[in-house]
N, C-alpha and C positions, 0 to 999 in steps of 0.2 A: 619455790614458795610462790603460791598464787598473791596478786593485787592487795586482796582483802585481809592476809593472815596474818599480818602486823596489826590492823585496825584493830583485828579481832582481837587479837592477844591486849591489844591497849584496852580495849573495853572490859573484859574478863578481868586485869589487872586490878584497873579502877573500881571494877564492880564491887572486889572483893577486898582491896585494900583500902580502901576508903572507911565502909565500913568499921574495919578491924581497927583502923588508927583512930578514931571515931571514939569506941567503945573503951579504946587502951588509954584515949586523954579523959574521957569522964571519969573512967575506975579511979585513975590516979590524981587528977588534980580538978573533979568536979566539972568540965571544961568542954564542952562538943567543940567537934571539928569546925564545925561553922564558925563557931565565937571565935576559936581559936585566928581559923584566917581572917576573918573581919579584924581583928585586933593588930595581928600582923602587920596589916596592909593600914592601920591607920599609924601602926608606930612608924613604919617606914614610910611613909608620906611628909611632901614640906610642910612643917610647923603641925606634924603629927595631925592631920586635918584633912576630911576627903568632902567635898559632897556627896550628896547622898546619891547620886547621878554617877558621879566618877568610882563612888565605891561599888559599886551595880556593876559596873564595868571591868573592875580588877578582882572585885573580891570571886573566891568558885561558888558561893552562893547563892543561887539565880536573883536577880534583882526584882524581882517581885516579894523574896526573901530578906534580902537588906533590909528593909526598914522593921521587921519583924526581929531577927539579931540583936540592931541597934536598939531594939525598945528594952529587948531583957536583957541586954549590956548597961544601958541606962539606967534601969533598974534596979543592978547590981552595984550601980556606980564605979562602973568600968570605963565607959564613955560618958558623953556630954554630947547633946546636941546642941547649935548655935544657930541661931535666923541668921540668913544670909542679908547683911546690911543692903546688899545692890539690888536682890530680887526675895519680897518680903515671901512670895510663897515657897523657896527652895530654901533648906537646911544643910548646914555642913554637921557631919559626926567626927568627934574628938575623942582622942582616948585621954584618959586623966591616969594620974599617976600609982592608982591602983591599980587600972589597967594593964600599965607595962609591968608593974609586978607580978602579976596576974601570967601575962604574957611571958614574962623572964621564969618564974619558978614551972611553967609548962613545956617550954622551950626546949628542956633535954629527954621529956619523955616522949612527945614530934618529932624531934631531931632521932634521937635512937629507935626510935618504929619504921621510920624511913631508912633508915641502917641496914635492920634487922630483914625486913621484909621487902626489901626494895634494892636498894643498890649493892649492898651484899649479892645479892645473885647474881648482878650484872659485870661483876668485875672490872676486868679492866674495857667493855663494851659500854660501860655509864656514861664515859662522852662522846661516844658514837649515839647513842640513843638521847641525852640529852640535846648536841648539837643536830640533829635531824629533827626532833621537834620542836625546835626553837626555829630551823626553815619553814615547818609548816604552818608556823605562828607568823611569820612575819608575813611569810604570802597570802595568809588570811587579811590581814591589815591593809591589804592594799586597797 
């Protein structure tokens, strides 16, 4: 196997499972994959609470994208944005308690697409390929 055939296979993967898991949370619970992880990442955040800065940073949304999520999460009254007391022109986003419901009733149709179309193939190779790109994450961090 040449350098680039893993890359490639990652990119093919992404290209086209993304999508798919995308289309399978709106069919079923109304919900793009973007919202979806924006929400994620603010339930699991301390005191369910990101800046709008830090979520750019974790969520896979590009962050030129975040603040456009969080407006139609807003919107929906999914999240909450809040002025940041220390610095009045940055904003943190919240998710409120419909959110995580939101979040909770989507959560086994994400979880089963990831199943289904993803680690299912991989067998028992899931934490070979998990733990090898969690190396190449961190060496990116440095």
């Amino acid at each position: 196997m040449d350098d680039t055939a893993a890359w490639a296979g990652l990119l093919r993967v992404h290209a086209t499972l993304v999508p798919l898991l995308d289309r399978e949370l709106q069919s079923a619970c109304g919900l793009p994959l973007t919202s979806y992880d924006v929400l994620l990442e603010l339930n699991s955040a301390p005191g369910r609470r990101l800046s709008m800065g830090e979520l750019g940073q974790v969520a896979v949304v590009s962050r030129s994208r975040v603040s456009r999520v969080v407006d139609q999460l807003a919107a929906e009254g999914l999240v909450v944005r809040e002025v940041n007391p220390d610095d009045k022109r940055s904003a943190y986003a919240m998710i409120t308690d419909a959110g995580r419901k939101r979040l909770r009733g989507a959560a086994p149709v994400y979880l089963a697409g990831i199943k289904r179309h993803f680690t299912d193939h991989l067998g028992a190779d899931a934490s070979a390929v998990a733990a090898g790109l969690e190396r190449v994450l961190a060496a990116l961090r440095v």
